[in-house]
C-alpha positions as CSV (number, residue, x, y, z in Angstrom):
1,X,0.0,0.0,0.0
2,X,1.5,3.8,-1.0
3,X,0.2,7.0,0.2
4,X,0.1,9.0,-3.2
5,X,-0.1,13.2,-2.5
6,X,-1.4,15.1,-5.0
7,X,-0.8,18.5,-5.2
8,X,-4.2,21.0,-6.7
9,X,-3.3,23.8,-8.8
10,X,-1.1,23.3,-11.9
11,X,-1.2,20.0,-11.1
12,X,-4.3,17.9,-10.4
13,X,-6.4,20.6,-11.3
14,X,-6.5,21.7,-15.7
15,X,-6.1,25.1,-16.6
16,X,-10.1,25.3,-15.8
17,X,-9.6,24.8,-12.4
18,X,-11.4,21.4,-12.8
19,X,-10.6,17.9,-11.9
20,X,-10.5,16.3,-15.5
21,X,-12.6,13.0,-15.7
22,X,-9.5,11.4,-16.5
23,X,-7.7,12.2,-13.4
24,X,-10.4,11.8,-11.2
25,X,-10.7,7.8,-13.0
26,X,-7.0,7.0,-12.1
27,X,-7.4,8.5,-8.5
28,X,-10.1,5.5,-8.6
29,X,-8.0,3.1,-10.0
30,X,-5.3,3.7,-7.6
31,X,-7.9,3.0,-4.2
32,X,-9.0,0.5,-6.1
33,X,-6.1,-1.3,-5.4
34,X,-5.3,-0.4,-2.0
35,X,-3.5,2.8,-2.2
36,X,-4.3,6.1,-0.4
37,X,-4.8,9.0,-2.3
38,X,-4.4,12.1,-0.6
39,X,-4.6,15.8,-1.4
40,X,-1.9,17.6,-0.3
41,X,-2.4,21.4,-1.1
42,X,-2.0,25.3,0.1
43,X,-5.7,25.8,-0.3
44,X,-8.1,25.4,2.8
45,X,-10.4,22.1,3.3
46,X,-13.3,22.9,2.8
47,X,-12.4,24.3,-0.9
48,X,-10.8,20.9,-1.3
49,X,-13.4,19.1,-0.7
50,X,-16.3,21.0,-2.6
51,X,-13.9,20.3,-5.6
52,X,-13.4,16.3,-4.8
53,X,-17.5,16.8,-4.5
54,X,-17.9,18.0,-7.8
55,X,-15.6,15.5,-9.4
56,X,-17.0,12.6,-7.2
57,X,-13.7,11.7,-5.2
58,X,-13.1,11.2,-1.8
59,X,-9.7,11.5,-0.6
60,X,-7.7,12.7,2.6
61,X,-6.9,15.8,2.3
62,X,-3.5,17.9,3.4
63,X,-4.6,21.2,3.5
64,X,-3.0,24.6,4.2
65,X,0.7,23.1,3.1
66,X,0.3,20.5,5.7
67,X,-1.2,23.1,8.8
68,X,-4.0,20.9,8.4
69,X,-4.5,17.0,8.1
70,X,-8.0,15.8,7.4
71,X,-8.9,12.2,7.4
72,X,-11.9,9.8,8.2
73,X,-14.0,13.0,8.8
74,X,-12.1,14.7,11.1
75,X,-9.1,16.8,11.4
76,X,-6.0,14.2,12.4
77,X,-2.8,16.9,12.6
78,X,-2.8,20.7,13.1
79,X,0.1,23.4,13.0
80,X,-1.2,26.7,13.3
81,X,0.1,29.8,13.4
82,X,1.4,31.8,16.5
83,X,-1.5,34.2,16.9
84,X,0.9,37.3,17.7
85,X,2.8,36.7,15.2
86,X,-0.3,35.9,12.7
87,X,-2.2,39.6,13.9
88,X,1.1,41.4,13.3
89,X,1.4,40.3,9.2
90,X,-2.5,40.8,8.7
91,X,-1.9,44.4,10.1
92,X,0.8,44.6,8.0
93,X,-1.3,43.3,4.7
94,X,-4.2,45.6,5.6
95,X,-2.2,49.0,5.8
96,X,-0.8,47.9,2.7
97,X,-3.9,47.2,1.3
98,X,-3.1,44.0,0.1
99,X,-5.6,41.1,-0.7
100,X,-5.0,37.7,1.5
101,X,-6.7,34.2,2.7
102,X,-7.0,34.5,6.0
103,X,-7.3,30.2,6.7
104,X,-8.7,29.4,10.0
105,X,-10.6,26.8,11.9
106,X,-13.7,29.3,11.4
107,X,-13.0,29.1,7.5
108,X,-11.4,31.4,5.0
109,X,-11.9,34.9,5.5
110,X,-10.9,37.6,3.0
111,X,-10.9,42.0,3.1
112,X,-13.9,42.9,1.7
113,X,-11.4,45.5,0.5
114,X,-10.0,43.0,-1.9
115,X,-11.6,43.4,-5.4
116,X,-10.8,46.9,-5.1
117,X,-7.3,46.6,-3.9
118,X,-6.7,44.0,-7.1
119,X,-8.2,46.8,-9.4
120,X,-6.3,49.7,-8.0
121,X,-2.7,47.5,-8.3
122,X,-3.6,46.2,-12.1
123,X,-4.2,49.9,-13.1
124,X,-1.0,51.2,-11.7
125,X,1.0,47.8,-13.3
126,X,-0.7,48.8,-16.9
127,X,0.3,52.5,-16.3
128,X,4.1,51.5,-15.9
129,X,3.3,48.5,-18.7
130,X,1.4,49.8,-21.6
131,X,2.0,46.0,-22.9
132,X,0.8,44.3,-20.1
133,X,-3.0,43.1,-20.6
134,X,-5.0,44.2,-17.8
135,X,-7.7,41.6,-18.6
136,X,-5.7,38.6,-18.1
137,X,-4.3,40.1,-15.0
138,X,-8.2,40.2,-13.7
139,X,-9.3,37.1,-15.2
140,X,-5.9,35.2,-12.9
141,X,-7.2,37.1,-9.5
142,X,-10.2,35.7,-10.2
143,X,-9.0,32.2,-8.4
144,X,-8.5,34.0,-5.0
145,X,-11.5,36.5,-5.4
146,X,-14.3,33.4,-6.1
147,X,-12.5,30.4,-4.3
148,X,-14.7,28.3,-2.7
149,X,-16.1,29.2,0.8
150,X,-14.8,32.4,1.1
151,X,-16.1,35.0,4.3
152,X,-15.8,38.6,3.5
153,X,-14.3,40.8,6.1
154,X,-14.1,44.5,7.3
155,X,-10.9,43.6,9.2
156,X,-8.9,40.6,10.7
157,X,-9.8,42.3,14.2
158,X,-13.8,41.4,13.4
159,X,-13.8,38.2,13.7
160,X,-9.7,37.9,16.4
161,X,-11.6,36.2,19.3
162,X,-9.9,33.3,21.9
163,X,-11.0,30.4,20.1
164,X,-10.0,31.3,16.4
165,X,-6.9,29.4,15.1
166,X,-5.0,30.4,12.5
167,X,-3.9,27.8,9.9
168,X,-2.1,30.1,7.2
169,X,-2.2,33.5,5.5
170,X,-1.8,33.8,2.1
171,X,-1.3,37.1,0.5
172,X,-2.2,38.4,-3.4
173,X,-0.6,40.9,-4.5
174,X,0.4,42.0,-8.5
175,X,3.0,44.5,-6.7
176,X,6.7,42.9,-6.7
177,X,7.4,45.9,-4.3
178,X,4.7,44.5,-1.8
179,X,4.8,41.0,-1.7
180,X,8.9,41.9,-1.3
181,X,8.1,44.0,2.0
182,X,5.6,41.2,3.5
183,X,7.9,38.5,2.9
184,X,11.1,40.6,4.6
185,X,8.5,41.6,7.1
186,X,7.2,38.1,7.9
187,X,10.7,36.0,8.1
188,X,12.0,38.6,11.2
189,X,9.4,35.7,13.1
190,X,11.3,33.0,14.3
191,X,9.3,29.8,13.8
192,X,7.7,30.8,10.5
193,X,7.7,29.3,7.1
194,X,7.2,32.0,3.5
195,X,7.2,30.3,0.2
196,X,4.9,30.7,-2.8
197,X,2.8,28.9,-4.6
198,X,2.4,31.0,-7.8
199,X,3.9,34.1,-9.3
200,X,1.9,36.8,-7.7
201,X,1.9,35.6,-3.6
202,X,3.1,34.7,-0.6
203,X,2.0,31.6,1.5
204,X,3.0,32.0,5.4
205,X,2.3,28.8,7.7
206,X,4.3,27.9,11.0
207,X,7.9,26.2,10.0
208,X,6.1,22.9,10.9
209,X,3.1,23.2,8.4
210,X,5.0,21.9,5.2
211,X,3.6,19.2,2.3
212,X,6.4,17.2,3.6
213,X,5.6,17.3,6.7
214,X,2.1,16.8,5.5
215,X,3.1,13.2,3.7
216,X,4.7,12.1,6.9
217,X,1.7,12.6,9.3
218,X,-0.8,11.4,6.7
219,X,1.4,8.4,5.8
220,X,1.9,7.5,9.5
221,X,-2.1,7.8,10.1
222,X,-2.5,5.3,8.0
223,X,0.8,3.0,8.6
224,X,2.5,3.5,5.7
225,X,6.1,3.7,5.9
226,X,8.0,6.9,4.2
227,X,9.7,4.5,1.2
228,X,6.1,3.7,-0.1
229,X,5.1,7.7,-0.1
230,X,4.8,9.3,-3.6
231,X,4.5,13.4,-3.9
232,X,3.0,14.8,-7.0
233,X,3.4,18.7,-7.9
234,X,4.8,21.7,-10.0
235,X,5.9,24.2,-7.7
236,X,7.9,25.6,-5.5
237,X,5.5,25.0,-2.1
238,X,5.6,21.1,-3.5
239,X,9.2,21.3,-2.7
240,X,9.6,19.8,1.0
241,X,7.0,16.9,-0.1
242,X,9.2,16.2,-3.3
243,X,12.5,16.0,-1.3
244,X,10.2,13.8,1.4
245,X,8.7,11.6,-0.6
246,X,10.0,7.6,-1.6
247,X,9.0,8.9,-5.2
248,X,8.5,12.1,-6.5
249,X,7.0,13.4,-9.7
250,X,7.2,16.4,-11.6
251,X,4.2,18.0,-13.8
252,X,5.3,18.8,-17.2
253,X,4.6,22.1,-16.8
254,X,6.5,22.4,-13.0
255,X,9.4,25.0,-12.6
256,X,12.8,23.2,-13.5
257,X,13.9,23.4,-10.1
258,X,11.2,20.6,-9.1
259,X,11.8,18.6,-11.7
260,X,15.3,18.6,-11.3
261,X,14.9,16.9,-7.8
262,X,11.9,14.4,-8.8
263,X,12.3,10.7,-9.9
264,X,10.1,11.3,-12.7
265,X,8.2,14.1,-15.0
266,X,4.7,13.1,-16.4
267,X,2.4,14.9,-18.9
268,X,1.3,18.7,-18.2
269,X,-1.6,19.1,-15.5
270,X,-3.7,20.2,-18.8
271,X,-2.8,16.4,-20.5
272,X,-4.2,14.8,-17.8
273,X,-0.3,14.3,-16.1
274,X,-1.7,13.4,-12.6
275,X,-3.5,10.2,-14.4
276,X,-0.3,9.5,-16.7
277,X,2.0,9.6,-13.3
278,X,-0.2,7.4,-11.5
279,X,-0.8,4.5,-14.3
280,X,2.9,4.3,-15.9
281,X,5.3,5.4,-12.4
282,X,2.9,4.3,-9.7
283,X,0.4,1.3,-10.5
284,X,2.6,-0.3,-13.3
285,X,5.5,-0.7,-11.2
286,X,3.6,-2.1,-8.6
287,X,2.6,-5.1,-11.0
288,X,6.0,-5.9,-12.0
């Protein structure tokens, strides 16, 4: 038995933001024949599992680059963020007027500031880029504007009460200058992790909420031994499950540092690579 990670974006999901019927088949397949399946994302899980609804999967989910570990209905494994430490970056985003996901145990909560904060930083980008095309740029912030289950917020002090936890923060941002200030600004915490999942942001857990981290509690809820773990992903958040993992596989369309450290590169997540990776690296070599 394996515990096989997927990663979401750019890599189980297409360039829809859909799990292709494909994918979802060789998910299947894979349980099917004893293996775990689990999700193993930055995104919160209760967007996870709307989209595993919608694609009628069920898998264990490790949510919030591994703050979170959800199996059997319940959560198995958390690693949330100092609270101090969490209220001083989300002052921090909110003078700057900067767009996050604010991931908690209350659900994801965004600045209801955020549409026109996006607005206000693709005009000043196509003022200093004539070239650039302000429509694409809107039509790409449209992933953290309408993701699934999202509460809008006057304020991260709205809703700051005793029993809120904070899983991870996740800031937006189309302003190199910005996302540059929160990440200096957010490493002066000791026991915090800043990586990035995508061009434009930031995603800020505590140094213990990683994907590989993620693999190892997941795999150890189920007994299943590090060697038989296998990470899929693209980027650069995917890293500490790749370098984890007994196998690692790299989308066809992941940055070439991740595929320079994986066992294996599949198809691109719009080819169906998460199906390709299973069948020829995963179930295949389990035959033989």
């Amino acid at each position: 038995m394996k515990l096989i990670a997927i990663d979401l974006d750019g890599t189980l999901l297409n360039k829809k933001g859909s799990i292709s019927h494909e994918n979802a088949l060789a998910i299947k397949e894979a349980q099917e024949m004893g293996h775990v399946v689990s999700i193993c994302t930055g995104r919160a899980v209760e967007d996870v599992m709307n989209l595993l609804q919608e694609a009628d999967v069920e898998c264990p989910v490790i949510g919030a680059n591994g703050a979170v570990l959800y199996a059997d209905g319940k959560v198995v494994d958390h690693h949330p963020l100092h609270k101090e430490h969490a209220a001083s970056i989300l002052t921090k985003l909110e003078e700057l007027q900067v767009f996050y996901h604010l991931h908690t145990n209350k659900g994801i909560h965004t600045p209801e500031f955020g549409q026109e904060g996006i607005q206000v930083e693709i005009d000043m980008a196509k003022s200093a880029n004539p070239e650039l095309h302000a429509e694409e740029l809107w039509d790409a912030a449209q992933g953290y504007l309408k993701q699934f289950g999202q509460i809008s917020i006057d304020s991260f002090q709205s809703i700051w009460t005793e029993g809120l936890t904070v899983n991870k923060i996740l800031p937006f941002s189309y302003s190199e200058k910005k996302l540059e200030e929160i990440f200096r600004f957010a490493k002066q915490f000791e026991g915090l992790s800043v990586t990035s999942s995508a061009q434009h942001n930031l995603e800020i857990n505590d140094e213990k909420a990683n994907k590989g981290n993620g693999i190892l509690g997941m795999a150890d809820h189920f007994g299943i031994q590090q060697d038989n773990t296998v990470a899929i992903g693209d980027n650069m958040n995917d890293w500490p499950m790749m370098k984890t993992a007994g196998m690692a596989i790299a989308m066809g369309n992941a940055l070439p540092e991740i595929k320079e450290i994986c066992h294996y590169t599949t198809l691109e997540n719009d080819a169906d690579g998460v199906a390709h990776a299973i069948r020829e690296f995963v179930l295949k070599q389990a035959l033989v």
